[in-house]
N, C-alpha and C positions, 0 to 999 in steps of 0.2 A: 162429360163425354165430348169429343171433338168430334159429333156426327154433323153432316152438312146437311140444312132442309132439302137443296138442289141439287141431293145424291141420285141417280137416274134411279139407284136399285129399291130406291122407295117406290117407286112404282111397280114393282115385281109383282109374282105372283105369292112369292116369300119377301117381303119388305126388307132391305136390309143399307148396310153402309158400307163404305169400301173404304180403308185404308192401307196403302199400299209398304207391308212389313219389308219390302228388296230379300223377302229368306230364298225365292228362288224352286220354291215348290212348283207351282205351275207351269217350270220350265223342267221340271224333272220328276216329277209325281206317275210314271206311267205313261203306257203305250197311250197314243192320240195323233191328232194331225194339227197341225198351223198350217191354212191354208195361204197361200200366197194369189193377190193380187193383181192386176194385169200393173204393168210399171214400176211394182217394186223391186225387181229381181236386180235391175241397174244400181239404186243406192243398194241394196246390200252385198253386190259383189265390190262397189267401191269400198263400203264401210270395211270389208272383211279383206279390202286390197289387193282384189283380185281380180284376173278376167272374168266376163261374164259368164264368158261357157264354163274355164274353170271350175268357178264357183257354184253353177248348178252338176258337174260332176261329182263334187266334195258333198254337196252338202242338200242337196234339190232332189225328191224322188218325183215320179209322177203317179197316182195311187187313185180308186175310184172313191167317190164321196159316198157315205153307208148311206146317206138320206137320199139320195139321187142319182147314184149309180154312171153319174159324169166323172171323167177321168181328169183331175186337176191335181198342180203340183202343189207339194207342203214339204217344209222343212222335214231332215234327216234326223232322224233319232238315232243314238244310240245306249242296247242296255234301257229303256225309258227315259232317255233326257235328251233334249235337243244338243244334236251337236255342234252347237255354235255356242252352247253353256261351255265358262271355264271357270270351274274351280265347282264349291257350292251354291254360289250365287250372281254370279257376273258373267252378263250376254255379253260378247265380245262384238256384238252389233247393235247396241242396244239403240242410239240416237237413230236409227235407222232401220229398228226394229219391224215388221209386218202388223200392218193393222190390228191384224186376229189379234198379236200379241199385244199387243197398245191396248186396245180396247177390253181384254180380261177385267174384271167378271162379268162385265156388260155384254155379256152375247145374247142374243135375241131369247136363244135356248137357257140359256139359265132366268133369264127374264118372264120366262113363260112357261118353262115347267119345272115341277115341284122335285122330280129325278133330278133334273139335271141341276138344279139349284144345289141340292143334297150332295152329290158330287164335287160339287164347285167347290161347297162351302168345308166339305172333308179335306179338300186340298190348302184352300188360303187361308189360313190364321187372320187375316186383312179383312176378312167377311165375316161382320155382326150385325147381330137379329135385334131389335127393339126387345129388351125383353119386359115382359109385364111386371108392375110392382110385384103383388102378390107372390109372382113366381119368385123373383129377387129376392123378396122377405123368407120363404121355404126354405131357399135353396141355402144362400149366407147364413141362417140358423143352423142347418145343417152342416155347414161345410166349419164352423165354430167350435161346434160339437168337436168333429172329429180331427180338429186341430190340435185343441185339447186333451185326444186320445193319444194323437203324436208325440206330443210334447212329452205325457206322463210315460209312454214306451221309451221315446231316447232318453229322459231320465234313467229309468230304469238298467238301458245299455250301459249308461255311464261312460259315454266318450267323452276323451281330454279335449277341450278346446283352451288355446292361449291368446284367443281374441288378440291373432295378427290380423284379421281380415283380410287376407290372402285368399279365401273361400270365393270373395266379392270381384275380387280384381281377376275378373273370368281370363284374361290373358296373361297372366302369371300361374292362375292355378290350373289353366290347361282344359278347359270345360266351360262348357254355356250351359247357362239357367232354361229350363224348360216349363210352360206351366201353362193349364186349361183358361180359357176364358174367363171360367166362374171363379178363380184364383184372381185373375186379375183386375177380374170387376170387384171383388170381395177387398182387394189389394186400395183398388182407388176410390171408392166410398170411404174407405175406411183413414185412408193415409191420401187426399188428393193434391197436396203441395209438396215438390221436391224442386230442388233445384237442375239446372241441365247434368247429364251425367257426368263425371270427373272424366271419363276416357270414353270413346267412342264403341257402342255396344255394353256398357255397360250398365247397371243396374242404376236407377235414378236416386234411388233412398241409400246409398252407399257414400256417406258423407263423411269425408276426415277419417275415415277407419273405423266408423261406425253405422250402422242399420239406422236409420231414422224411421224407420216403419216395424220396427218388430212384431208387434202384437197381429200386425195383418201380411206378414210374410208368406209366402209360397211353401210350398209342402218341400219341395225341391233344396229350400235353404235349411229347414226343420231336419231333415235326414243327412244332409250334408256335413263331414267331419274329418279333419288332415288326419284324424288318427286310424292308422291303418290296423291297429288289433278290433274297431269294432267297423270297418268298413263293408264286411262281407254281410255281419249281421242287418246294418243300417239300409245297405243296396235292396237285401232281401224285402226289407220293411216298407221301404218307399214304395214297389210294384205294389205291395199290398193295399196302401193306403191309397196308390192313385187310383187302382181299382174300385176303392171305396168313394174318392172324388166320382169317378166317374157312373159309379152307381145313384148319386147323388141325382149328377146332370139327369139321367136315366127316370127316374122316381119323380121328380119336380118338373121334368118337361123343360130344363134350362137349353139353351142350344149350347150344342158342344163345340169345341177349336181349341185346338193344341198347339203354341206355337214358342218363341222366345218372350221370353219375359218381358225382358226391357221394352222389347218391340210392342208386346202389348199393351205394355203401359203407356206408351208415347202413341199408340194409336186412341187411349185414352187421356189425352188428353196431360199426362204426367210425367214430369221432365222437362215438358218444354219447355221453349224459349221461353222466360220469365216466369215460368210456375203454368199453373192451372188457376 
């Protein structure tokens, strides 16, 4: 694991480690505020190339604080996502980004209460709990199991695969890999050496045209198939089975986080620069 002893969120009231996946959820997860600063307003109307005032026209409300009922300004939302987000995951002011947002997850309130931690941790995929052997050992037993149930279900559909590995090369096949924490912890105990991705955002165990980690694959890869007569079948199966992941998590008390693959593997420590 690539957790830091000098993570601040080990001191939490939930212990945790922060690696920072850039997916861009915290900047688009739902109604909230960024509060803004006395002094920052100047770097982000420059960052953003604008006049000052401008720039608090476009994009500056003034709104009261739920915990103190003082009126201060916070970034524009729009729809739930900051309007200075472009695209899914790129601040269009990020070097010059506001504290609040710098400082994510480390806010005093997710530091201190167990709500607002739970919330935090519902939004960042980036946010992992210590979790205890035992629990590990339940959960991985379990989650083996019903790998095994997968595997013998897509048998049974009988999709054609012609092992181009087109499936892997998420930017050719038009789709990113999705997958729970306990997939990914399951993922790097099991298979913790890869070399760096061949393309950027991609799967780390995607080497040459071939999976160097099969046996500890993602449910997400297991369901996955170019053949479009059993695609409808296969779709259906995968909600089933991640329901069943996630009843897992549910049962064993694993902490839950749903996010990109790759990304949680290289927050584990897997892909990186020179291996694990």
């Amino acid at each position: 694991m690539t957790y830091h002893e000098t993570d601040p969120g080990l001191e939490g009231v939930v212990p945790f480690t922060f690696d920072c996946h850039r997916c861009g959820h915290c900047c688009s997860g739902g109604s909230g505020f960024v509060w803004l600063e006395e002094g920052e307003l100047g770097d982000l109307a420059s960052a953003a190339g604008m006049e000052e005032q401008a720039f608090v026209d476009r994009y500056v409300r003034r709104t009261p604080d739920p915990r103190t009922g003082e009126l201060r300004l916070s970034l524009l939302e729009e729809g739930g996502r900051c309007a200075l987000l472009v695209g899914a995951n790129e601040c269009s002011v990020y070097t010059s980004r506001p504290k609040h947002c710098s400082q994510f997850p480390y806010w005093p309130s997710v530091l201190s209460e167990p709500e607002a931690f739970e919330a935090a941790r519902e939004t960042c995929p980036g946010i992992a709990v210590e979790v205890p052997e035992e629990v590990k050992a339940r959960a991985f037993a379990a989650l083996e199991a019903l790998y095994a149930e997968v595997d013998a279900f897509v048998e049974r559909a009988r999709p054609v695969c012609i092992q181009r590995g087109v499936c892997c090369r998420f930017e050719e096949a038009g789709h990113e890999l999705f997958a729970t924490a306990l997939e990914a912890d399951y993922a790097a105990a099991h298979a913790p050496l890869a070399e760096s991705p061949e393309e950027s955002g991609r799967c780390p165990y995607h080497s040459g045209g071939k999976c160097t980690a099969r046996a500890a694959r993602a449910l997400g890869c297991r369901t996955y198939f170019c053949d479009k007569n059993t695609e409808g079948v296969l779709a259906e199966a995968h909600e089933h089975f991640l329901a069943r992941v996630r009843g897992i998590e549910r049962e064993t008390g694993y902490p839950a986080a749903y996010g990109r693959f790759p990304a949680l593997l290289a927050a584990r420590g897997v892909g990186a620069e020179g291996g694990q």
